[in-house]
Kinemage of the C-alpha trace (Angstrom):
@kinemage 1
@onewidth
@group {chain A} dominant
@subgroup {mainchain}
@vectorlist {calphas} color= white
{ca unk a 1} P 9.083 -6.520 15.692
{ca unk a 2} L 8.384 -10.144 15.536
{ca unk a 3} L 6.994 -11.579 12.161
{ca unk a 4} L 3.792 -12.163 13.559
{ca unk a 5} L 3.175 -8.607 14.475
{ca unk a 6} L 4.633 -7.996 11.244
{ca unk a 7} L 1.773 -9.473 9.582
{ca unk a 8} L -0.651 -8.218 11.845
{ca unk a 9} L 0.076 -4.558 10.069
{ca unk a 10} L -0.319 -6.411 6.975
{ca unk a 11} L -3.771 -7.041 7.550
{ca unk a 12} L -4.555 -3.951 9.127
{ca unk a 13} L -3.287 -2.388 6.222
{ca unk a 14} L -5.600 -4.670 3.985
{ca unk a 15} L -8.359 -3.584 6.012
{ca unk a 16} L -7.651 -0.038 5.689
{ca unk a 17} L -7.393 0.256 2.098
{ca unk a 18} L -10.325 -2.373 1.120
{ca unk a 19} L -12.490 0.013 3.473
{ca unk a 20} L -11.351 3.214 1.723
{ca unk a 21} L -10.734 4.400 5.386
{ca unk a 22} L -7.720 6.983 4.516
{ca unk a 23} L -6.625 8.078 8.108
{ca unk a 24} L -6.486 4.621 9.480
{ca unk a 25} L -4.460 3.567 6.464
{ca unk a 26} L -2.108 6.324 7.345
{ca unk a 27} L -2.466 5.863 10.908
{ca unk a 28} L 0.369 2.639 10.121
{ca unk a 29} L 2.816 4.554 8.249
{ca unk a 30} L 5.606 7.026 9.977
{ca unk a 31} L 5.580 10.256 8.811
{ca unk a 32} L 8.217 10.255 6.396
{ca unk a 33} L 7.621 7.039 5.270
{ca unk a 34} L 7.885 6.709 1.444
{ca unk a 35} L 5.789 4.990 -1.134
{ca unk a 36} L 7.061 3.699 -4.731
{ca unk a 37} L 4.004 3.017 -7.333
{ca unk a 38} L 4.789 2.262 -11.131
{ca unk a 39} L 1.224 3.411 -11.636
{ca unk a 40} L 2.102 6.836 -9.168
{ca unk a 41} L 5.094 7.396 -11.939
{ca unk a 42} L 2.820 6.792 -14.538
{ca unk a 43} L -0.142 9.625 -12.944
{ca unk a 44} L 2.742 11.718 -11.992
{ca unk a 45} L 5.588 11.552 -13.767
{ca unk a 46} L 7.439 14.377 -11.800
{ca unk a 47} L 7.488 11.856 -8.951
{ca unk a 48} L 9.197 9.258 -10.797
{ca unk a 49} L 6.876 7.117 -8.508
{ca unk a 50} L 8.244 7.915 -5.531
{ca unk a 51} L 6.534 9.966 -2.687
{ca unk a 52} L 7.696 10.603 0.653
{ca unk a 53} L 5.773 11.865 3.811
{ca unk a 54} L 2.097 10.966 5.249
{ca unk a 55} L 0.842 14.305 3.253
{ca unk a 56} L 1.846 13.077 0.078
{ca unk a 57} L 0.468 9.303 0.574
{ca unk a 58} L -2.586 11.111 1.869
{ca unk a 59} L -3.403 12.965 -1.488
{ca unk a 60} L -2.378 9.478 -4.005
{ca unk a 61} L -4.822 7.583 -2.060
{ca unk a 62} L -7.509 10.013 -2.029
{ca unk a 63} L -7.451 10.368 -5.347
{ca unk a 64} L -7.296 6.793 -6.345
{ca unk a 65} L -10.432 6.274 -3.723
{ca unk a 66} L -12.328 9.096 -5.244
{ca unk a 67} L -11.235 7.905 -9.257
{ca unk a 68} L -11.714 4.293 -8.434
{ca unk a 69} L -14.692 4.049 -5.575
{ca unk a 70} L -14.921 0.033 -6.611
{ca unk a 71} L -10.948 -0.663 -5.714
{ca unk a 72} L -10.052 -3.820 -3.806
{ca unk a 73} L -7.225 -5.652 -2.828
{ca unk a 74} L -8.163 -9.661 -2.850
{ca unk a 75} L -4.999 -11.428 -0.693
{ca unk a 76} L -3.356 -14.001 -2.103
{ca unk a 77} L -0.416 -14.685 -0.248
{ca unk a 78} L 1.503 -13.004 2.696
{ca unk a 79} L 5.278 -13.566 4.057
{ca unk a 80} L 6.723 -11.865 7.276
{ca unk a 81} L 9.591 -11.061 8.352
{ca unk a 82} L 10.928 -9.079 11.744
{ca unk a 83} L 11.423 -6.154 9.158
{ca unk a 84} L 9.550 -6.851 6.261
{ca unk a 85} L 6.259 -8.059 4.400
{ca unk a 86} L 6.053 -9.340 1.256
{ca unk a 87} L 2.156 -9.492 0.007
{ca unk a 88} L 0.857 -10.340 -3.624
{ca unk a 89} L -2.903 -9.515 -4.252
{ca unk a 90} L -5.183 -9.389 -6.816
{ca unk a 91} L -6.299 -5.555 -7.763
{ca unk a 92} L -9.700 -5.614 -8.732
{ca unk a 93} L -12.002 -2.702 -10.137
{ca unk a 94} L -15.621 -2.799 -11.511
{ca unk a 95} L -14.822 -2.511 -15.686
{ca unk a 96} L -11.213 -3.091 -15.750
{ca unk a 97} L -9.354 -6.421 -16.216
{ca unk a 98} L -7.930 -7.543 -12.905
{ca unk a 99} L -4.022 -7.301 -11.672
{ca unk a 100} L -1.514 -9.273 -9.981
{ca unk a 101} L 0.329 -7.348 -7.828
{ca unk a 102} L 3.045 -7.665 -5.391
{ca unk a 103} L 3.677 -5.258 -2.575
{ca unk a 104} L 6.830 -4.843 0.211
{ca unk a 105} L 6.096 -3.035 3.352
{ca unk a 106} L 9.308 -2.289 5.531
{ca unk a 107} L 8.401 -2.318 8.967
{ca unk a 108} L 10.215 -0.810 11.808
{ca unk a 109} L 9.234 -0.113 15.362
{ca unk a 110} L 5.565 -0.731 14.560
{ca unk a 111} L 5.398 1.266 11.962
{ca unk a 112} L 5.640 1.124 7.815
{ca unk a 113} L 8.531 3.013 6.493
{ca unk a 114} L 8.213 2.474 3.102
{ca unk a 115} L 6.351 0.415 0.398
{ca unk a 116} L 7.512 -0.533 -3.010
{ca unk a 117} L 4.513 -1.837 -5.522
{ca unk a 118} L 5.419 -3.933 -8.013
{ca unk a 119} L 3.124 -5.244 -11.518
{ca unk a 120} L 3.541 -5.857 -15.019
């Protein structure tokens, strides 16, 4: 994939989760790609904050659309690769202080493969 498609999947993806819209969200992932949250370890610990498979992304985000209807993702900055995309974003949510996060999606063959979140 070029870098410019890359980042075409990166704002899909932004689109996707600002709109809440679940299946379209998971309509860019393959379905064993994996997902690493500090905030998924901290919610479930037994993951160590690691998921794997579209089922399992399916049930974090549904719950953290259903817990947090006012979530957004603000973008701040986004770098492509031919594999990779590195985004940082403001999280934002009506009565809680906002967060700077950083996010890598591995890409391959049009689809996400994994994501790693990063934040203080």
């Amino acid at each position: 994939m070029s870098a410019e498609k890359n980042l075409s999947i990166a704002m899909l993806w932004f689109e996707a989760f600002n709109s809440h819209n679940l299946e379209k969200l998971l309509s860019l992932y393959d379905d064993e790609a994996q997902h690493f949250s500090p905030k998924l370890k901290i919610r479930h610990p037994e993951t160590n904050g690691l998921v794997t498979g579209k089922d399992a992304l399916r049930s974090w985000w549904k719950d953290a659309f259903d817990r947090l209807p006012s979530l957004h993702y603000k973008v701040t900055s986004l770098t492509s690769n031919t594999d990779r995309v590195f985004m940082e974003y403001i999280r934002t949510v009506v009565d809680e202080e906002q967060m700077l996060v950083a996010e890598v999606l591995e890409i391959k063959e049009g689809k996400i493969i994994a994501s790693r979140v990063y934040h203080g």
